[in-house]
VEXROKE-445154 format. One line per 5 residues: number of its first residue (from 1); their letters; for each residue x, y, z of N, C-alpha, C. Coordinates in Angstrom, 2 decimals. Layout:
NUM	a	X/Y/Z/X/Y/Z/X/Y/Z  ...
This chain:
1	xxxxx	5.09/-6.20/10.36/3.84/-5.97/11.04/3.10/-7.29/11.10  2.46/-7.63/12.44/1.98/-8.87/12.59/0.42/-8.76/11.89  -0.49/-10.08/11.68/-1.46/-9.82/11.55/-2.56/-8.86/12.20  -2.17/-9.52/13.72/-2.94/-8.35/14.45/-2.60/-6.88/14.94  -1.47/-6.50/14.10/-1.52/-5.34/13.83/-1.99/-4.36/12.75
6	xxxxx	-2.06/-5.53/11.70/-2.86/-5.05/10.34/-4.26/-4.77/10.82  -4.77/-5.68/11.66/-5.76/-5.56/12.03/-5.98/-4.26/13.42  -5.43/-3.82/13.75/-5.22/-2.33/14.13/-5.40/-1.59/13.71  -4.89/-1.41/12.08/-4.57/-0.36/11.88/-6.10/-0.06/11.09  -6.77/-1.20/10.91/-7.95/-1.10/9.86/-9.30/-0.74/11.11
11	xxxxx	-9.01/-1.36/12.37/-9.68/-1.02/13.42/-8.98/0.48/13.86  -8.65/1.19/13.61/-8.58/2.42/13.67/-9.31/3.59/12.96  -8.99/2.87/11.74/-9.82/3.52/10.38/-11.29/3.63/10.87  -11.79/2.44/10.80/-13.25/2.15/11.28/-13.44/2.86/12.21  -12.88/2.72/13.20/-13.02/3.55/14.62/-13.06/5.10/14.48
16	xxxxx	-12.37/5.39/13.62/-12.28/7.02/12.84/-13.48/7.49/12.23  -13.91/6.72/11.57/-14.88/6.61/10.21/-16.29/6.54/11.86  -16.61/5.61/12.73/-17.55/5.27/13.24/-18.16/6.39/13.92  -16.51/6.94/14.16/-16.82/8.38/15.34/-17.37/9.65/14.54  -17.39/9.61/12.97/-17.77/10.85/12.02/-16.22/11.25/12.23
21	xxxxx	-15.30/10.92/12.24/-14.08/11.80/12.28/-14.11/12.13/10.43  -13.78/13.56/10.48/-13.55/13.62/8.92/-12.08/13.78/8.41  -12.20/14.15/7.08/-10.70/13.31/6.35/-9.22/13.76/6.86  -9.32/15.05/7.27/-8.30/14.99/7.85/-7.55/14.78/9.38  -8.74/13.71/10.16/-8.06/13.28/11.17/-7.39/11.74/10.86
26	xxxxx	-8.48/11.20/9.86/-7.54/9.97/9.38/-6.21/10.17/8.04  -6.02/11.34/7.71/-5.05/11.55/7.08/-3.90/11.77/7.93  -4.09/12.66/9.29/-3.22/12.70/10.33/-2.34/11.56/10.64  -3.48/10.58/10.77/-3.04/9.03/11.18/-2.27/8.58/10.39  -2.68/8.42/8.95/-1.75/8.05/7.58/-0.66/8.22/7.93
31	xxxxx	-0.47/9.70/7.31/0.92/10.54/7.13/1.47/10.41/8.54  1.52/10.08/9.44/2.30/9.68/10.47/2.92/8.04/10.83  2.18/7.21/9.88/2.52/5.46/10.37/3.87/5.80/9.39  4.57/5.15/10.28/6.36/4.87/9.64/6.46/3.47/8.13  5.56/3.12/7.93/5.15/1.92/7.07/4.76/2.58/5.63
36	xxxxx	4.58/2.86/4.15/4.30/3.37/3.31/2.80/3.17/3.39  1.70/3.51/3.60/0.40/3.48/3.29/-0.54/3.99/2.40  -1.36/3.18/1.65/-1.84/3.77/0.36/-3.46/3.12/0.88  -4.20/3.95/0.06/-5.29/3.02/0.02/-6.23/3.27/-1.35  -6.77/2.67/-1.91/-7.32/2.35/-3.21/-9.07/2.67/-2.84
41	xxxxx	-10.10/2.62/-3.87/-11.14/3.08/-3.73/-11.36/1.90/-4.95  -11.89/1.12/-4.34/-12.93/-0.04/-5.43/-14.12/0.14/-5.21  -14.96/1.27/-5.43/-16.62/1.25/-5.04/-16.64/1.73/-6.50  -15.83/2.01/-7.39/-16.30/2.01/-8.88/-15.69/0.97/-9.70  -14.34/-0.04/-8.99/-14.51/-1.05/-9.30/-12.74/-0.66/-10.00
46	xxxxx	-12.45/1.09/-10.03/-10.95/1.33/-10.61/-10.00/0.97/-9.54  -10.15/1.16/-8.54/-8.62/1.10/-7.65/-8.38/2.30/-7.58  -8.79/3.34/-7.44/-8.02/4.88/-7.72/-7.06/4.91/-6.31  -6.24/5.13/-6.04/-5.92/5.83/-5.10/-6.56/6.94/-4.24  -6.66/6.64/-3.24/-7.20/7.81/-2.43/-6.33/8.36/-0.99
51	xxxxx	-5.57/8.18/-0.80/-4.52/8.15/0.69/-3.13/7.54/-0.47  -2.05/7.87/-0.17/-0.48/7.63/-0.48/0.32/8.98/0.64  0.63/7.92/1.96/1.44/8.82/2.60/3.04/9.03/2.76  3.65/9.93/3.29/5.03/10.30/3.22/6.10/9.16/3.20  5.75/7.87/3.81/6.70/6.73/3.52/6.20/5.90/2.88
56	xxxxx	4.81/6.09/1.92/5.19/5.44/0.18/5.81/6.60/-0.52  5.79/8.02/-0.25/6.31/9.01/-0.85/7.84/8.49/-0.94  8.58/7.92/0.19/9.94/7.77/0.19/10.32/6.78/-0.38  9.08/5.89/-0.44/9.75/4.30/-0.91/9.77/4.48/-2.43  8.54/4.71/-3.03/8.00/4.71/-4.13/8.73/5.86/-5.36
61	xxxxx	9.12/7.05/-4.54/9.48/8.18/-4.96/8.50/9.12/-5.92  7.65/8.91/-5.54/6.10/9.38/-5.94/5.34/10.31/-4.99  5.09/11.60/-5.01/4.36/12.36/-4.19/3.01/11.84/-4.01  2.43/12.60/-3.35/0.89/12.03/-3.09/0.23/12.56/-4.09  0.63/13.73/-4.62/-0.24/14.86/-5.67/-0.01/13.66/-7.44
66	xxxxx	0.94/13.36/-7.23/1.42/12.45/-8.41/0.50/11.01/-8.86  0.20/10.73/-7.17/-0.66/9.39/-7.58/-2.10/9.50/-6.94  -2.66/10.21/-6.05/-4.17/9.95/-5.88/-5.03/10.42/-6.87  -5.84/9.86/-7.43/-6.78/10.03/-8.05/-6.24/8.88/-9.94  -5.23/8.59/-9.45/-4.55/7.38/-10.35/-4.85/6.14/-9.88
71	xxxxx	-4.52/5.21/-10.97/-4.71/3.85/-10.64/-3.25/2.95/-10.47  -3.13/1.98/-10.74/-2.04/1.25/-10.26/-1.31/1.15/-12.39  -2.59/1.30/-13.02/-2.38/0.94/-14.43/-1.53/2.32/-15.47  -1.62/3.64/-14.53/-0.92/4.74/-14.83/0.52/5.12/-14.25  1.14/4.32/-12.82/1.74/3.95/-12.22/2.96/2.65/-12.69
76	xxxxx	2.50/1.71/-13.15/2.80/0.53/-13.26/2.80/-0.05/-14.56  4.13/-1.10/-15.17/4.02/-1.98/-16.10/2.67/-2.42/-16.15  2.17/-2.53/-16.97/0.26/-3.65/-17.25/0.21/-4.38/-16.89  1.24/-5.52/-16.77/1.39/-6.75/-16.26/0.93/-7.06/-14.89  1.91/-6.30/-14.61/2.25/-5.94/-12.80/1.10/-4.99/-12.26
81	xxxxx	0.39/-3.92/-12.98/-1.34/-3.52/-12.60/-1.80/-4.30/-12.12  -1.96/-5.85/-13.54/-2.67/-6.62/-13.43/-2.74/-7.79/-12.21  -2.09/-7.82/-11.92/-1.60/-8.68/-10.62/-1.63/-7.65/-9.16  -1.59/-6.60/-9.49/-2.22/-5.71/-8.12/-3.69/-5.73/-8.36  -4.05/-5.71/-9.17/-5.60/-5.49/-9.19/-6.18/-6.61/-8.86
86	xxxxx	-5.95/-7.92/-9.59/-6.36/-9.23/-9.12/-6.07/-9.88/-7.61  -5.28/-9.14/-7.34/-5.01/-9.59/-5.94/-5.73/-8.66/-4.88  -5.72/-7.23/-5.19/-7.08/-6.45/-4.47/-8.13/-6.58/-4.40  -8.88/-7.56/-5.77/-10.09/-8.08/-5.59/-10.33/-8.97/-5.06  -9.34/-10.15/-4.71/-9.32/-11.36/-4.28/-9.55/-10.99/-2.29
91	xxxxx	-8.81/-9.95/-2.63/-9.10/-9.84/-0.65/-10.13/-8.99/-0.45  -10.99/-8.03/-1.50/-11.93/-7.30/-0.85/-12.81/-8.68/-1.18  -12.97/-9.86/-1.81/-14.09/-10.55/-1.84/-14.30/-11.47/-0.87  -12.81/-12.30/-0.56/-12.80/-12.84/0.74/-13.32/-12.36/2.29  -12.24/-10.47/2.14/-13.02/-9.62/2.85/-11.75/-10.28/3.88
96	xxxxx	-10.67/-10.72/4.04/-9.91/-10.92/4.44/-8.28/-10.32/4.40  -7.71/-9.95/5.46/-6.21/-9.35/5.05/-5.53/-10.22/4.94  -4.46/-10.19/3.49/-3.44/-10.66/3.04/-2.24/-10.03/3.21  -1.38/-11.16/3.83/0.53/-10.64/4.13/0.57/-11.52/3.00  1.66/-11.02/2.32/2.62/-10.90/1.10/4.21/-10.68/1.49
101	xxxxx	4.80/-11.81/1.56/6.23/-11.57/2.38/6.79/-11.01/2.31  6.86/-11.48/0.24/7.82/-10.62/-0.59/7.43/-10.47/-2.26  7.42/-9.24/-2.30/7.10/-9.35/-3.76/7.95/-8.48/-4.75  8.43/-8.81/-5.78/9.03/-7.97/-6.70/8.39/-6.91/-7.53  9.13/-5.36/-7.26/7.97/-4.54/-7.88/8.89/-3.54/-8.91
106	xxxxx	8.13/-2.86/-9.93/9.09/-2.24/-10.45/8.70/-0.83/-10.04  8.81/-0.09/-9.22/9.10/1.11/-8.78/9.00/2.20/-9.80  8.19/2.99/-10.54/8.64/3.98/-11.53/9.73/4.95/-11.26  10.08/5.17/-10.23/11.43/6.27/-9.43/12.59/5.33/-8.95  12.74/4.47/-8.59/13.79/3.52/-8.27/14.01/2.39/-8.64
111	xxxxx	13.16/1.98/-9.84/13.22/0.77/-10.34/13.39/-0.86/-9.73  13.53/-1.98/-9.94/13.37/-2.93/-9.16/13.30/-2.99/-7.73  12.46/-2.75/-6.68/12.25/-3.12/-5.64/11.62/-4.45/-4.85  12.05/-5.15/-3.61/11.42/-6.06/-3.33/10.81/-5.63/-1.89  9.37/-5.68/-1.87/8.91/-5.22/-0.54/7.55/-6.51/0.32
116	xxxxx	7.53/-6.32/1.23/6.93/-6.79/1.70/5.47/-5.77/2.21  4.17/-6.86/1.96/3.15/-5.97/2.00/2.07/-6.98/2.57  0.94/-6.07/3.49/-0.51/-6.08/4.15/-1.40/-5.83/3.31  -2.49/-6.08/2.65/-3.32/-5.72/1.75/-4.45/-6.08/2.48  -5.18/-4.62/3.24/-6.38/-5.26/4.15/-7.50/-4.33/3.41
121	xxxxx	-8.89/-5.19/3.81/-9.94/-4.61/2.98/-10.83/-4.13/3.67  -11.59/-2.73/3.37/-12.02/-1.47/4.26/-12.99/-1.74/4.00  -14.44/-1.89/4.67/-15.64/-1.79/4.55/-16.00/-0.48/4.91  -16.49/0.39/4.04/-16.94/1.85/4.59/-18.75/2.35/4.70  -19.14/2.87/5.27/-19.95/3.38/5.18/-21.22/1.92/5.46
126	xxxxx	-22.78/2.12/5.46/-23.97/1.72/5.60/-23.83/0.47/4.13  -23.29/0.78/3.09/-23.84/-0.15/2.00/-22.45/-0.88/1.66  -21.48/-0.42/2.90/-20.10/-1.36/2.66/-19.12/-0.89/1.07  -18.59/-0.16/1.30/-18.51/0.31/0.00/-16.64/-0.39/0.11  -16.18/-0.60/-0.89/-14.74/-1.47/-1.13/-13.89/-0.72/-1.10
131	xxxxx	-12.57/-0.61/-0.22/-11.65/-0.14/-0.01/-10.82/-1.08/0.29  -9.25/-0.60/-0.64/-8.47/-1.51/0.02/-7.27/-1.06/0.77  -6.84/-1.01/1.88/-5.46/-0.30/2.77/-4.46/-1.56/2.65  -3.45/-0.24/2.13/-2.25/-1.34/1.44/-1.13/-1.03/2.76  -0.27/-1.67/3.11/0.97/-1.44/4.28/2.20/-2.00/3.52
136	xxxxx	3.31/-1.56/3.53/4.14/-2.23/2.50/5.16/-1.46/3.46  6.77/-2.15/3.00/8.19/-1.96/3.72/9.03/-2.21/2.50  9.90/-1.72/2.13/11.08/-2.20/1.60/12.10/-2.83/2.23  11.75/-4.25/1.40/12.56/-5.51/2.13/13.93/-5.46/0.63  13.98/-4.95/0.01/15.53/-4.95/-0.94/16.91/-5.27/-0.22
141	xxxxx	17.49/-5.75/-0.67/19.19/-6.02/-0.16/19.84/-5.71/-1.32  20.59/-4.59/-0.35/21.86/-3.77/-1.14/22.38/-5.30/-1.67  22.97/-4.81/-3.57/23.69/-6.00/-4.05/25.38/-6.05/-3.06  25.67/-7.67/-3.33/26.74/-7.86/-2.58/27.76/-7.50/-3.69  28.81/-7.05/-3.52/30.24/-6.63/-3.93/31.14/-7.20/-4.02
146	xxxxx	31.89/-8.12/-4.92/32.74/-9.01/-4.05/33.74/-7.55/-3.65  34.33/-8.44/-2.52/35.66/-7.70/-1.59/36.56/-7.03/-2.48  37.21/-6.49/-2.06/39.04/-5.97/-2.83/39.69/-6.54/-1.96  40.44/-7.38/-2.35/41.98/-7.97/-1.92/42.86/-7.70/-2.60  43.69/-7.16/-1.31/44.93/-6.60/-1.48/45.85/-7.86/-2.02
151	xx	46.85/-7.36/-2.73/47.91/-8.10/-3.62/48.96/-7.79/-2.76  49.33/-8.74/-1.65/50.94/-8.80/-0.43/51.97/-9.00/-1.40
């Protein structure tokens, strides 16, 4: 996904949000982008999850019932929280979307994954309240095998 498609998808949101659309026309939207989409709630400063749709369900192997209202720190090694969290704050402060080419993640259902991810930051409401919409792909490569050769 190019930048200015990240930037679509967050100009949609807004555009949703501007029109009074309520939650389940932008959940519609979610659960339909072919991309894993999550989005976090920093207006208390946790990250909770609030949106995880059907292709982070597939990537992640995590239902939606499993992770909204969780953080990345109930989910995730501490380490690796810690480096989602620091990096979610870094773009809601800039207030700028970050591509992430590739990053190594440990998956609680499939263990080592490498994905590539959008981390764009939601301004909601009159007093701007912090949201962050995550876009992510699984960029992993099946390990290579060496061949079988036949013995002539």
């Amino acid at each position: 996904m190019s930048k200015r498609s990240a930037k679509k998808v967050q100009d949609v949101l807004n555009i949703a949000q501007g029109f009074g659309a309520d939650k389940n026309v932008v959940e519609a939207i979610a659960q339909g982008f072919p991309a894993a989409l999550f989005c976090k709630d920093y207006s208390s400063g946790t990250g909770k999850f609030i949106l995880w749709n059907k292709a982070a369900e597939k990537l992640w192997g995590l239902r939606s019932a499993q992770v909204v209202g969780r953080t990345d720190y109930d989910l995730f090694p501490s380490a690796q929280a810690d480096y989602f969290k620091e990096i979610d704050l870094q773009v809601i402060q800039k207030n700028q979307p970050l591509y992430i080419e590739s990053e190594n993640v440990d998956s609680p259902t499939f263990g080592k994954r490498t994905v590539r991810t959008w981390k764009v930051p939601v301004k909601l409401g009159t007093e701007g309240m912090p949201f962050l919409l995550g876009i992510s792909w699984d960029i992993t490569r099946p390990i290579d095998f060496p061949k079988k050769t036949s013995k002539s």
